[in-house]
Backbone as a ProteinNet text record, in pm:
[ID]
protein_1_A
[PRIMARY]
XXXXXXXXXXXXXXXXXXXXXXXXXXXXXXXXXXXXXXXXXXXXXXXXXXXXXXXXXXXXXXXXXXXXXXXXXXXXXXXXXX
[TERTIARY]
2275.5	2264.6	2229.8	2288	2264	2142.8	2116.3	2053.9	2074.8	2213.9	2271.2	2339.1	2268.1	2309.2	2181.3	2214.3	2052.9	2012.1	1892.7	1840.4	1844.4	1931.1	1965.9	1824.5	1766.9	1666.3	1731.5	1672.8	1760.2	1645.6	1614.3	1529.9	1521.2	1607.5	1620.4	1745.7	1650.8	1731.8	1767.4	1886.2	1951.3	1973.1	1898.5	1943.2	2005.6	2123.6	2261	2326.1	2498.9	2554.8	2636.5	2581.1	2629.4	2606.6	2615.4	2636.2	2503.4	2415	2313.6	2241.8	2241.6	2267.9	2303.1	2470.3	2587.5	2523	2506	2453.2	2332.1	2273.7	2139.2	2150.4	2221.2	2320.9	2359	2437.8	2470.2	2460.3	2326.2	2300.1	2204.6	2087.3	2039.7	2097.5	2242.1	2291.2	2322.1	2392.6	2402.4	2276.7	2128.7	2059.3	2006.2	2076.5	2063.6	1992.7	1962.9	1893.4	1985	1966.9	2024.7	2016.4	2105.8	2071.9	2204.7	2152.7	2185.3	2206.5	2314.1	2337.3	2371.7	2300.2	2336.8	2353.9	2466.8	2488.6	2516.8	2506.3	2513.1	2656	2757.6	2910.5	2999.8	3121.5	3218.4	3256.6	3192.7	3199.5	3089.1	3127.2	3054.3	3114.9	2966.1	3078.7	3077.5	3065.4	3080.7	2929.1	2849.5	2703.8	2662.6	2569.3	2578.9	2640.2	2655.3	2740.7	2876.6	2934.1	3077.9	3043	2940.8	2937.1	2883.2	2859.2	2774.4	2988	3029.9	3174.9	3112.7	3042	2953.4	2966	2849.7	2871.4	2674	2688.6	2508.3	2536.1	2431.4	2455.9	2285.3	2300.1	2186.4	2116.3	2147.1	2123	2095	1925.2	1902.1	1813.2	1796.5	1716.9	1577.3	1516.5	1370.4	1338.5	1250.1	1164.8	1171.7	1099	1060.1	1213.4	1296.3	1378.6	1498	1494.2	1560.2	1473.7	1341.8	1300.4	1268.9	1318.6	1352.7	1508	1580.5	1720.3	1714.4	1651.6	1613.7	1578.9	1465.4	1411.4	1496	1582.7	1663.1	1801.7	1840.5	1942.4	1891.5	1765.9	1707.8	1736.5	1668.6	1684.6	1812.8	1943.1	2065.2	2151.9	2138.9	2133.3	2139.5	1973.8	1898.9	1865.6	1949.6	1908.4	1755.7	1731.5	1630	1602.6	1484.3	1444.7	1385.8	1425.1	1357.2	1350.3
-2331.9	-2360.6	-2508.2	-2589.8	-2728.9	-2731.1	-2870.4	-2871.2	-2854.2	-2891.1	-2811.8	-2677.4	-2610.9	-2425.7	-2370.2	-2257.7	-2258.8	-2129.8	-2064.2	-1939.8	-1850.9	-1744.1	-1610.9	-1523.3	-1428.1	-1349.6	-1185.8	-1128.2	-1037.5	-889.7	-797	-701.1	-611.5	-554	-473.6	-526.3	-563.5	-534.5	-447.1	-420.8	-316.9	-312.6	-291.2	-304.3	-224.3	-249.8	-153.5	-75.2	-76.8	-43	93.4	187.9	276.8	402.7	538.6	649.6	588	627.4	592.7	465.2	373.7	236.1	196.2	245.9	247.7	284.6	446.4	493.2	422.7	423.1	350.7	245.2	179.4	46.1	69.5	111.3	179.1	220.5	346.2	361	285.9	189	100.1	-22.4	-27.3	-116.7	-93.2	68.6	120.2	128.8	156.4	129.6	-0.8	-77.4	-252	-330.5	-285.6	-384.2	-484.1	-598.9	-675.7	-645	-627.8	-540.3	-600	-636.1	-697.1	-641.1	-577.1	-483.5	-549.8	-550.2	-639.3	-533.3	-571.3	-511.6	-598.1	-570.6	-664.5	-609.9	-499.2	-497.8	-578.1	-534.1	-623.9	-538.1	-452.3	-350.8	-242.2	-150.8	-51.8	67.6	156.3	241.7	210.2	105.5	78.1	108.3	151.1	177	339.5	352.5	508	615.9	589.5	642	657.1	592.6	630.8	709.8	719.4	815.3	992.2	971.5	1098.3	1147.3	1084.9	1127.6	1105.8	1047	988.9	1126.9	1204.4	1317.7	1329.6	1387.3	1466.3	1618	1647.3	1775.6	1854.4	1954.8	2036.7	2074.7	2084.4	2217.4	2104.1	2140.8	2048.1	2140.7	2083.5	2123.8	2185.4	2134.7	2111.2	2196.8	2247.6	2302.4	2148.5	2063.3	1940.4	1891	1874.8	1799.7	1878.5	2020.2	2135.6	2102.6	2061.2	2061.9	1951.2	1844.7	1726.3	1682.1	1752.6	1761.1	1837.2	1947.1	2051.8	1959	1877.3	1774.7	1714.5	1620.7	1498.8	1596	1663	1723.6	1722.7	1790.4	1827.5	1679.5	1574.6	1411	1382.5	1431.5	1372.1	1423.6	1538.3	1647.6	1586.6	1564.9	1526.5	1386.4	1327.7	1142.6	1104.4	1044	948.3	824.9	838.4	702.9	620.5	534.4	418.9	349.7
-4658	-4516.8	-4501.9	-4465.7	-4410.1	-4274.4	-4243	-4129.9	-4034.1	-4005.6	-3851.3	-3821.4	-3901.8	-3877.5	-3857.4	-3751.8	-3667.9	-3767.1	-3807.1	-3871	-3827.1	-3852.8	-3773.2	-3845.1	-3737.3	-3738.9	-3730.4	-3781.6	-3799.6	-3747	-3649.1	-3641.2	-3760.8	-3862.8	-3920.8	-4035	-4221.1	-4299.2	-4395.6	-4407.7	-4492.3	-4600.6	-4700.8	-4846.5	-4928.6	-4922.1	-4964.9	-4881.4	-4898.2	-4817.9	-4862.8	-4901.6	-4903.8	-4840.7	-4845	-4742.1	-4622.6	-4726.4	-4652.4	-4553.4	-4624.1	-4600.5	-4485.6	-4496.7	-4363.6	-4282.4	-4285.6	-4155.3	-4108.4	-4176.1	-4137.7	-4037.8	-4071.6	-4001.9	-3874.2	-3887.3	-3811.4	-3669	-3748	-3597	-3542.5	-3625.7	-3583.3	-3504.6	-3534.2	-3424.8	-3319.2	-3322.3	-3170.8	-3079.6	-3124.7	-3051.2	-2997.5	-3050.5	-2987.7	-3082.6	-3226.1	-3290.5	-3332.4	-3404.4	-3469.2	-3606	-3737.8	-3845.1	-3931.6	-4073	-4149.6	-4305.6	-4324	-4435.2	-4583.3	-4659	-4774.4	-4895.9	-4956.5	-5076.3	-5191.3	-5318.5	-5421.2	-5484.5	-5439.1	-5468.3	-5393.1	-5414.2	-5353.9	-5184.3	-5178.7	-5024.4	-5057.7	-4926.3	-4891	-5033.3	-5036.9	-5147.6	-5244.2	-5328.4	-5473.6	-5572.5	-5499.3	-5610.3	-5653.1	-5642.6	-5640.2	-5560	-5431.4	-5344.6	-5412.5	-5458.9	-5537.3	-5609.4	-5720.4	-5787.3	-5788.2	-5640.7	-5601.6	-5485.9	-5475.8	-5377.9	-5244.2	-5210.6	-5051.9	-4993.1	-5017.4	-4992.1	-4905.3	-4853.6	-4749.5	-4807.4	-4889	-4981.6	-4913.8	-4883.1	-4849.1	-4971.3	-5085.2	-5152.8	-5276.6	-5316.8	-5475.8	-5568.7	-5627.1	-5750.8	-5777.9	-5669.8	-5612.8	-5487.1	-5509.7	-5401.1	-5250	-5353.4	-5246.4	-5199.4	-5247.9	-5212.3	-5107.9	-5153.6	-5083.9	-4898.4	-4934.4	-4775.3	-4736.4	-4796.4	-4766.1	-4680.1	-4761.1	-4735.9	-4604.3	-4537.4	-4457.1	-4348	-4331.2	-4217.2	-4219	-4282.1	-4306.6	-4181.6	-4184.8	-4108.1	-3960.2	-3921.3	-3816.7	-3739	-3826.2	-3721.3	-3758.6	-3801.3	-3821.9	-3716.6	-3701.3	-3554	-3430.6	-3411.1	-3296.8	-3287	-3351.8	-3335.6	-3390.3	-3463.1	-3499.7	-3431.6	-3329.6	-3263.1	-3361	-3408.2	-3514.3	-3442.7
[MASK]
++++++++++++++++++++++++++++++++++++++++++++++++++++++++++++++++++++++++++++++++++

């Protein structure tokens, strides 16, 4: 950045752009934030998300994570005010 480029401020950053990431992004922009998604691939999609098939899977391994996955739907549903 030189001296005559002004410093963009950003409300909300995103570190990594994949399933999650995205959305995250997303919908933080539709609610009017300013939001800044950074990934260290060449696009969206290329990190673990490729290797999982960018998939929202209900069903894990775990007691904890089975009702993790369980809440995580309820605010995906019903919108998450962040």
């Amino acid at each position: 950045m030189n001296h005559n480029q002004k410093k963009k401020r950003y409300d909300i950053i995103v570190i990594g752009a994949g399933i999650i990431g995205a959305s995250v992004s997303l919908s933080a922009a539709r609610k009017g934030y300013s939001v800044l998604c950074l990934d260290a691939g060449p696009g969206a999609g290329y990190g673990s998300t490729s290797g999982s098939c960018a998939i929202i899977r209900p069903y894990y391994s775990t007691v904890d994570g089975s009702a993790i996955a369980y809440e995580s739907h309820y605010f995906w549903k019903t919108g998450l005010n962040i």
